[in-house]
N, C-alpha and C positions, 0 to 999 in steps of 0.2 A: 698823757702819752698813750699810745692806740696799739696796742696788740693782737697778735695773732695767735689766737687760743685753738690753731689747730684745724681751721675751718677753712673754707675756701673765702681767703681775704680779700683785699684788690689785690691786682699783680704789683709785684718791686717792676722800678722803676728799668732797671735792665731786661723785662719780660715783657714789656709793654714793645708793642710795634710803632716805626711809625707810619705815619698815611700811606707810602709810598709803598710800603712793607704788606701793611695790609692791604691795599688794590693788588698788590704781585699774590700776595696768597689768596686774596681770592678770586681772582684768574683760574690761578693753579688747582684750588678746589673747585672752578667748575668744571676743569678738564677731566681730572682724576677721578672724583666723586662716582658720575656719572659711566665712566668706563668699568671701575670695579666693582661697582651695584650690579650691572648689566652681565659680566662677568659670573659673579658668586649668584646670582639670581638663577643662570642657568644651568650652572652645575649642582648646584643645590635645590632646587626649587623650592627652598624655604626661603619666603622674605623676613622673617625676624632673624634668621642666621646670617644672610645674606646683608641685612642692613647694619649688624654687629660689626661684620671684619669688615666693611667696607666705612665706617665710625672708626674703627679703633685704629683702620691706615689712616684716617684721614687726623682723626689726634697725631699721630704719631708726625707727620708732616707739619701738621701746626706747630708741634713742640721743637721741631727743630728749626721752624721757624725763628721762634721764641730766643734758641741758643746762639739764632746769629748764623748759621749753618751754609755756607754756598756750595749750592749743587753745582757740581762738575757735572753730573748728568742728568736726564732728564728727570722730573722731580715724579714721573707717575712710576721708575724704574723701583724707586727707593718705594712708592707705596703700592705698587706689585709686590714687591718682598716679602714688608710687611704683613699684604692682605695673604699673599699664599701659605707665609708663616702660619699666622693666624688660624685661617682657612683649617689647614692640617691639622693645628691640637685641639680645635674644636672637632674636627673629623676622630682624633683619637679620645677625646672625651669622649663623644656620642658613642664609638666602638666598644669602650668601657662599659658604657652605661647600658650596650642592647645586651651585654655577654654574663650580669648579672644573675644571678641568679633569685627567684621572686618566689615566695609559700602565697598564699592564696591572698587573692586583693582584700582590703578592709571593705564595710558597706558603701557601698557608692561609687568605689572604686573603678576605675579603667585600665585596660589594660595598655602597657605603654610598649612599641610606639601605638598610638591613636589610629585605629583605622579608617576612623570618620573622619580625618583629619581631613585639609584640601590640600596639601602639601604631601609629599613623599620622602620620608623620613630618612630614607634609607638612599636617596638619590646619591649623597657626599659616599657615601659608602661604596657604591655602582661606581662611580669616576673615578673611586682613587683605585680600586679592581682593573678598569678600564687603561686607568694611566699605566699600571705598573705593569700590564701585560703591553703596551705601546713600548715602554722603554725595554722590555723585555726581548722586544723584537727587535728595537734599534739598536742597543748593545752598546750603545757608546755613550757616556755622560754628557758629554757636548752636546751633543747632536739631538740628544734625548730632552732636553733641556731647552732646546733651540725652538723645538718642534710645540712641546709644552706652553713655554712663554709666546711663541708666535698662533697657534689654533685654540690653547686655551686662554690664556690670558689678553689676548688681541694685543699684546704691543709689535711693535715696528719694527723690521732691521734695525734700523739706527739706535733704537733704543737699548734692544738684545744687546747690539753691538759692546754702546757705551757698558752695559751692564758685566756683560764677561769681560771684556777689556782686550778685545778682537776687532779686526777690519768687518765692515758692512759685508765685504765681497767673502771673508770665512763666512759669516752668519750666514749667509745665501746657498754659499757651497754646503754647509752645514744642513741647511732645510731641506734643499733639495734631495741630500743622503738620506735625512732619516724619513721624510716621505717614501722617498722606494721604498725602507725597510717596514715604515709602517703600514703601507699597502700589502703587506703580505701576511697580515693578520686578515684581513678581510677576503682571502685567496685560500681554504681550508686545504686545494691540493696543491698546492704550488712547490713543498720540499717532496710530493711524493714522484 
């Protein structure tokens, strides 16, 4: 008799897919994949962070795959969530991690972040500054959200839509609001 001492075994027989299952999921992760790399790539300009949470939404859809799971909505809305989830406690790790306090490096040592790096460590750090002053000016959680999910994360109306559980035409009217307001960050005299 063949046990599982805790390793990664074959999958039981209800985690296995079948054929049909897996052509659908892998459809779905060529969709996906390719959007949230492209995505986390440019607001981070780090590819190893970048290819992290854009891995860990992409598990996270397989696994629900796995459970049998039928999207009512589109299945990149569910790993937008995921990735932006993700996204953030990686951004508040890293915020952790610059705010440490360091005595003198051992031999050899570097200092971190790496300034020779080819990446910009602190880009996630810039966006999320960037965002919070954007929804600062939109004022509204919707809207603010609307705006987010559509210029940063590239999904659709329809998508937005299905995701807050509104009509395509709020999501529109929604954009449309918080664009004016967010154009008035880029306008220094405009309340004077």
């Amino acid at each position: 008799m063949a046990t599982n001492s805790g390793g990664a075994g074959p999958a039981r027989p209800r985690d296995r897919l079948s054929r049909d299952q897996e052509a659908k999921l892998s459809e779905v992760l060529k969709e996906v994949h390719p959007r949230l790399l492209t995505v986390v790539m440019r607001m981070t300009r780090d590819y190893h962070l970048a290819h992290d949470v854009t891995q860990e939404a992409c598990l996270a859809v397989i696994q629900e795959f796995r459970r049998g799971t039928v999207f009512r909505k589109p299945v990149i809305v569910y790993a937008t969530v995921v990735a932006r989830n993700k996204f953030l406690s990686e951004l508040g790790r890293m915020r952790a991690q610059l705010e440490r306090p360091s005595d003198e490096l051992p031999e050899g040592g570097r200092p971190w972040p790496d300034t020779t790096a080819s990446y910009d460590i602190t880009a996630g750090l810039e966006y999320l500054e960037l965002l919070a002053a954007v929804k600062a000016a939109i004022r509204d959680e919707r809207q603010a959200t609307v705006w987010e999910l559509t210029h940063v994360w590239g999904l659709k109306g329809i998508e937005i839509a299905a995701l807050l559980k509104v009509s395509s035409a709020t999501v529109s009217r929604d954009l449309e609001k918080a664009e004016t307001k967010a154009k008035r960050i880029s306008e220094p005299h405009a309340e004077q």
